[in-house]
C-alpha positions in Angstrom: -3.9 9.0 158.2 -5.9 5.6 159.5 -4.8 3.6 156.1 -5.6 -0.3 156.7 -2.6 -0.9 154.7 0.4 1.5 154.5 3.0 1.7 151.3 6.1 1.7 152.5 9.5 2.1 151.1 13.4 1.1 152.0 16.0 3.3 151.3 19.3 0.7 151.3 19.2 -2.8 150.7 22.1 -3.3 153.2 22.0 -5.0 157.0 20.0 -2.5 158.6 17.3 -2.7 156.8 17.2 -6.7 155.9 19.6 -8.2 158.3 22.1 -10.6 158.9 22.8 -13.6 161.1 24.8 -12.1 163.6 23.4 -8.3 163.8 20.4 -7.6 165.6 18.5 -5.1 163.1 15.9 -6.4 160.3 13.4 -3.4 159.7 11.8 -5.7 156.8 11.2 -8.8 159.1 9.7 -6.9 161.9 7.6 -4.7 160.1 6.3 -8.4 158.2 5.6 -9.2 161.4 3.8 -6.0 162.2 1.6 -6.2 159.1 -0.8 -3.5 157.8 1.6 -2.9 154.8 2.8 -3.2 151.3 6.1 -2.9 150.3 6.4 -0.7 147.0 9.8 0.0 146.9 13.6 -0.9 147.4 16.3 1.8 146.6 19.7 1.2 146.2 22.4 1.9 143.6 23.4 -1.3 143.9 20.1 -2.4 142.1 21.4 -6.1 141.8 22.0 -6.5 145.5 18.6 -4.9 146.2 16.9 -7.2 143.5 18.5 -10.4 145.8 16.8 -9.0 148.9 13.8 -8.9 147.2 13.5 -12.5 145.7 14.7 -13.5 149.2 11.4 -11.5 150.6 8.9 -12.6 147.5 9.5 -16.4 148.2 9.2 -16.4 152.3 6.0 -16.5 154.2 5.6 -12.8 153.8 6.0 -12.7 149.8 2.4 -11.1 149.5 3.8 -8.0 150.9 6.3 -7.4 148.3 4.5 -8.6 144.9 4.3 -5.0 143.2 7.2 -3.6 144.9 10.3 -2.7 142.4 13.7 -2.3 142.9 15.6 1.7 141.7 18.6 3.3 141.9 17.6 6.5 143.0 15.2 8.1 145.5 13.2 10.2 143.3 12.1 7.3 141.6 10.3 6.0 144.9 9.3 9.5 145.7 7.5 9.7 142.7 5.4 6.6 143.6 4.1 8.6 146.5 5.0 5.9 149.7 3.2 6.4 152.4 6.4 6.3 154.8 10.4 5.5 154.0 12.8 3.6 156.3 16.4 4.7 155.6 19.0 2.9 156.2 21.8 3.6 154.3 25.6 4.2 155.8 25.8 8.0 157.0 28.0 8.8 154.7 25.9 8.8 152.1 23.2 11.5 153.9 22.5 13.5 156.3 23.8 16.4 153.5 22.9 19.4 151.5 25.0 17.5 148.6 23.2 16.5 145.3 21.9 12.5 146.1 22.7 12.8 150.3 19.8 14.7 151.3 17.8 11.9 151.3 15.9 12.5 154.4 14.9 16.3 153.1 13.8 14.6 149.9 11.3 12.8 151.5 10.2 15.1 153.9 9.5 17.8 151.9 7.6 15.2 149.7 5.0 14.9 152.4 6.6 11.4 153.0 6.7 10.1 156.9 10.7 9.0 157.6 12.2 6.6 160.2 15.8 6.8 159.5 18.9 5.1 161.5 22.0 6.8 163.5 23.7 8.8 163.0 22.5 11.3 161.0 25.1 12.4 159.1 29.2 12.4 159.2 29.4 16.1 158.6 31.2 18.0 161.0 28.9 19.9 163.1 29.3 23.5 161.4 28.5 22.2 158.6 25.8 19.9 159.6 24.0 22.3 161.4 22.3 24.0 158.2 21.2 20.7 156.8 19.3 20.0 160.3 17.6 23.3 159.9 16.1 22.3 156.6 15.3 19.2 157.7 13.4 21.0 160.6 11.8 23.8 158.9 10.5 20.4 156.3 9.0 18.3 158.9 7.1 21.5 160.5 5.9 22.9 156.9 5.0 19.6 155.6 3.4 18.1 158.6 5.3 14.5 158.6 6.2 12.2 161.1 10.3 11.6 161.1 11.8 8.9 163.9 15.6 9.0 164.1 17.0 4.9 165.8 17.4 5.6 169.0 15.6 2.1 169.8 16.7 2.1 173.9 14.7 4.6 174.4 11.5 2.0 174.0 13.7 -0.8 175.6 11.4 -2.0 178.6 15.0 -2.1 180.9 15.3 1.6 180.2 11.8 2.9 180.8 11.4 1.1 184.1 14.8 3.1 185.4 13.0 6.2 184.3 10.3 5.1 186.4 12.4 4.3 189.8 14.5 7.4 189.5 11.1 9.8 189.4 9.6 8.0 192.0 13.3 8.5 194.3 13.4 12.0 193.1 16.3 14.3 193.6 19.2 14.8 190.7 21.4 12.4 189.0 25.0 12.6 190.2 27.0 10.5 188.1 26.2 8.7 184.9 29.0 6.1 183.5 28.7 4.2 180.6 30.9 1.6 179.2 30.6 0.3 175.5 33.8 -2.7 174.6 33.5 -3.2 171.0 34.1 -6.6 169.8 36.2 -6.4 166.6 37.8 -9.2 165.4 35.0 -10.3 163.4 34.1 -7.0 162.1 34.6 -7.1 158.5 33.3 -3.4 157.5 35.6 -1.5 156.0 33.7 1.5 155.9 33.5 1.4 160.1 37.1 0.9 160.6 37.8 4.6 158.3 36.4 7.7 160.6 35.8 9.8 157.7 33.5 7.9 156.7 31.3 6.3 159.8 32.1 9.3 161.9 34.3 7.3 164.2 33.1 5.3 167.1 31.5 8.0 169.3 29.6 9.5 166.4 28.7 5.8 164.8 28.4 3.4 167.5 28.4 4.9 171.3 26.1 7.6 170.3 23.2 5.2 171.5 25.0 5.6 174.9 25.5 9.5 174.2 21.9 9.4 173.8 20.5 7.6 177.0 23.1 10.5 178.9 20.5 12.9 177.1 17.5 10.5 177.6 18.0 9.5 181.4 19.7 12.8 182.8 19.3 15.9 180.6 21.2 18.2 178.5 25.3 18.3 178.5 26.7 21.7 179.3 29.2 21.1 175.5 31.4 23.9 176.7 32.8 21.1 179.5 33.4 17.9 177.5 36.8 17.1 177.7 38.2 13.8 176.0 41.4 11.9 175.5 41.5 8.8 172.6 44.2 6.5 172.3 44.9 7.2 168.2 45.9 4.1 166.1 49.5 5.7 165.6 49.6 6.8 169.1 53.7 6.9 170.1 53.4 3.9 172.8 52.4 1.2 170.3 49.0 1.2 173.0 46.7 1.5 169.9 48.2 -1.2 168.1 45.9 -4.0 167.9 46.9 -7.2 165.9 43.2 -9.2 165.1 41.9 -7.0 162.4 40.5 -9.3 159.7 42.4 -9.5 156.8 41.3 -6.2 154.3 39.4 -4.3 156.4 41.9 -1.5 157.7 45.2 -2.1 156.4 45.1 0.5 152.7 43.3 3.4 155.5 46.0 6.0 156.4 46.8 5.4 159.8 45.4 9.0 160.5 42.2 7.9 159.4 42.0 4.6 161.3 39.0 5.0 164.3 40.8 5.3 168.0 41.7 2.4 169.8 40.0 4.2 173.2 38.1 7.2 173.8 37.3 8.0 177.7 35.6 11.5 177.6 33.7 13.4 180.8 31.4 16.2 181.5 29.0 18.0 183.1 25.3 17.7 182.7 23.1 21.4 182.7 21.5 19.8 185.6 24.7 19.5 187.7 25.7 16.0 187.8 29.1 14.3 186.0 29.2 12.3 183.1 31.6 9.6 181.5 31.7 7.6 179.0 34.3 5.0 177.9 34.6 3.5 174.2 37.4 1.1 173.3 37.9 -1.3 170.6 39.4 -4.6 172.1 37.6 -7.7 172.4 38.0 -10.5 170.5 34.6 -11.9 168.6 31.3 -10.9 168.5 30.1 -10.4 171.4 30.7 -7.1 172.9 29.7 -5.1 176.2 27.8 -2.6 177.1 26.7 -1.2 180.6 25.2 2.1 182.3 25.7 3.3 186.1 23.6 5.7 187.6 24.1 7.1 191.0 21.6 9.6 192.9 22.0 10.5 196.9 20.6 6.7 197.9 20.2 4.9 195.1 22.4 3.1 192.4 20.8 1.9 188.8 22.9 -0.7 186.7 21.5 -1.1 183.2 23.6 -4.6 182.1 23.6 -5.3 178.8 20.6 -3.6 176.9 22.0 -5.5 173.8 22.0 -8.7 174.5 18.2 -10.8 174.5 18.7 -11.1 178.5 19.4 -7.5 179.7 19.1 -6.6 184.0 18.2 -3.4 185.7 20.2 -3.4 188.8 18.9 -1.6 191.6 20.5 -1.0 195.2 18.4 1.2 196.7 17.0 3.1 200.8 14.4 0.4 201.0 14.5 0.0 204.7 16.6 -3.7 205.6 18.0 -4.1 201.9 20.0 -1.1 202.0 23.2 -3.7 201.0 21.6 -5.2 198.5 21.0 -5.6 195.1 17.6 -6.0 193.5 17.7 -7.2 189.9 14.8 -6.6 187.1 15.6 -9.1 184.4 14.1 -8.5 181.3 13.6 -10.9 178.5 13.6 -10.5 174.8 12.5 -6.6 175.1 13.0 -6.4 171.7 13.7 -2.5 171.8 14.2 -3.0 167.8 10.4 -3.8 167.3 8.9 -1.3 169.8 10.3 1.9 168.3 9.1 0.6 164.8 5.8 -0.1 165.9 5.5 3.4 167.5 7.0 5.0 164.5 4.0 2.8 162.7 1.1 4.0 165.3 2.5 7.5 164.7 2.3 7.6 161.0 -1.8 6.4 160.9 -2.6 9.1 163.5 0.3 11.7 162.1 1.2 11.8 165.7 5.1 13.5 166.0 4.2 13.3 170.0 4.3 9.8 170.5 7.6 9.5 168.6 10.7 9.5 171.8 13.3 10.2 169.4 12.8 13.2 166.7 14.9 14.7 164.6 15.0 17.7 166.5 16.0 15.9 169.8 18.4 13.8 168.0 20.5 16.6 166.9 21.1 17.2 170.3 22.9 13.8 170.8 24.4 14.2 167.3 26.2 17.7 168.7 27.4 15.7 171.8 28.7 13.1 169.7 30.8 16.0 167.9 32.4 17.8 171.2 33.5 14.3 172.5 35.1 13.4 169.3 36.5 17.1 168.6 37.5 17.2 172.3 39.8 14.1 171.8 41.4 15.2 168.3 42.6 18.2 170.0 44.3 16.0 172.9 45.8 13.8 170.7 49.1 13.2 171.0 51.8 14.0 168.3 
């Protein structure tokens, strides 16, 4: 496919796909910005919110892009206009399922339709998941489609350059630590605060960290995750945290509530240990996020891939500097805009190979997600 202009279509009319002032995703205003395509399509059974996103779009500087695109309520509607390629992003529990209107993403692809769909990809537990994936698999192969799941630091700039320094070091990874501290207080979602329906923290949120374990080290023997949370109703008071805003958690049972903590470790196929800490504690908006790797001579600090200034931090056996600290500062890799574009490139050559994130790798990561989580219900204390 080398289409001048591509007809696209979004699947949710929420955040992810048309932003807000303090989140960082937008697929609408970066794919403006990319050109080369006309929007057809907005789907969302909240047509009226969906029809406001629109008007918002017709009357900026990109309004040409949307004049023939309609707003639906359901996906077969859009499927029937034949889109070129979909971008869904609707909250996970609402796909990522064999159930009548969730299988959105094996909709499309057996449609023929190229998909770039957000994390995670489902809230099912993994036995059940699993034969969803499969059709979604055995789709993408039969129908020859493109399909990009959001792992966006995968085409940060910060994350490719440690790639690069660890293969020209060579040897094996022996520790990999990541931290995410989730900034709550202004978190007004009520759906994120409930696990049954985001998947809980490790499966929503620090699955982009679950991912870049995968990404920058290998594989993760399952069989040795082992994880301890610190549950909402744990018997210490611990888990009791007092800044929720007002509506967002207090009618969810407490056994539903997402954990305060999760700190889980493992062992990667390759040999080297893993560990990954989660909490939900700081106060406004700004939360933190931070990866350590460690080989026999050299130390990688990825600090803050989030935030518009992020640093590689390298300490490494380069003779006279072995005590200190060279930093690679990278600004405004926007890691957001990268994977779209690639997704984009990929769908005009139907090119699966240049995609770093398919659906088949990303069940992988979704499966991690699952043993960390599953490891630390089992541990809970009662």
């Amino acid at each position: 496919m080398s289409k001048t202009t591509l007809r696209i279509g979004f699947v949710g009319a929420g955040n992810v796909n048309f932003g807000r002032w303090h989140v960082p995703w937008d697929h609408a205003s970066r794919l403006e910005r990319l050109g080369g395509i006309q929007v057809i399509g907005i789907v969302d059974p909240d047509t009226e919110k969906a029809e406001e996103r629109l008007q918002t779009r017709l009357t900026s500087q990109h309004g040409h892009l949307y004049k023939d695109c309609r707003v639906m309520a359901d996906l077969s509607n859009l499927i029937a206009m034949n889109p070129d390629a979909v971008f869904i992003g609707v909250p996970p529990m609402a796909r990522g399922s064999l159930e009548p209107k969730k299988d959105l993403e094996l909709q499309c692809v057996r449609a023929g339709i190229h998909v770039f769909m957000e994390k995670p990809m489902s809230v099912l537990p993994l036995d059940d998941f699993r034969f969803y994936a499969a059709a979604v698999q055995k789709a993408v192969v039969e129908s020859k489609v493109v399909l990009s799941v959001g792992y966006m630091f995968r085409y940060h700039a910060a994350v490719i350059k440690m790639k690069e320094l660890m293969r020209e070091h060579g040897g094996k990874v022996m520790a990999f630590n990541a931290r995410y501290y989730f900034a709550y207080t202004e978190m007004t979602n009520k759906y994120w605060y409930n696990a049954d329906l985001s998947g809980g923290p490790i499966v929503e949120q620090a699955t982009h960290f679950c991912d870049l374990a995968r990404h920058i080290v290998g594989d993760v023997d399952l069989s040795t995750v082992h994880t301890l949370m610190l549950d909402a109703d744990d018997r210490s008071g611990a888990g009791n945290i007092a800044h929720v805003p007002l509506g967002a958690e207090e009618d969810i049972p407490l056994r539903k509530r997402i954990p305060r903590v999760t700190m889980s470790h493992w062992r990667f196929e390759d040999g080297g240990i893993g560990t990954l800490m989660h909490s939900i504690a700081l106060p406004g908006n700004r939360y933190e996020a931070n990866i350590d790797v460690q080989m026999d001579g050299l130390k990688l600090s990825l600090l803050e891939p989030y935030r518009d200034t992020c640093i590689l931090r390298v300490r490494s056996m380069e003779k006279g500097k072995r005590d200190e600290d060279k930093d690679f500062t990278f600004e405004g890799s926007d890691s957001y805009g990268t994977e779209l574009k690639t997704f984009i490139e990929a769908v005009r050559s139907n090119d699966q190979s240049l995609i770093k994130s398919s659906y088949e790798d990303a069940v992988k990561t979704y499966e991690l997600t699952w043993a960390i989580r599953l490891s630390g219900e089992r541990n809970l204390r009662t």
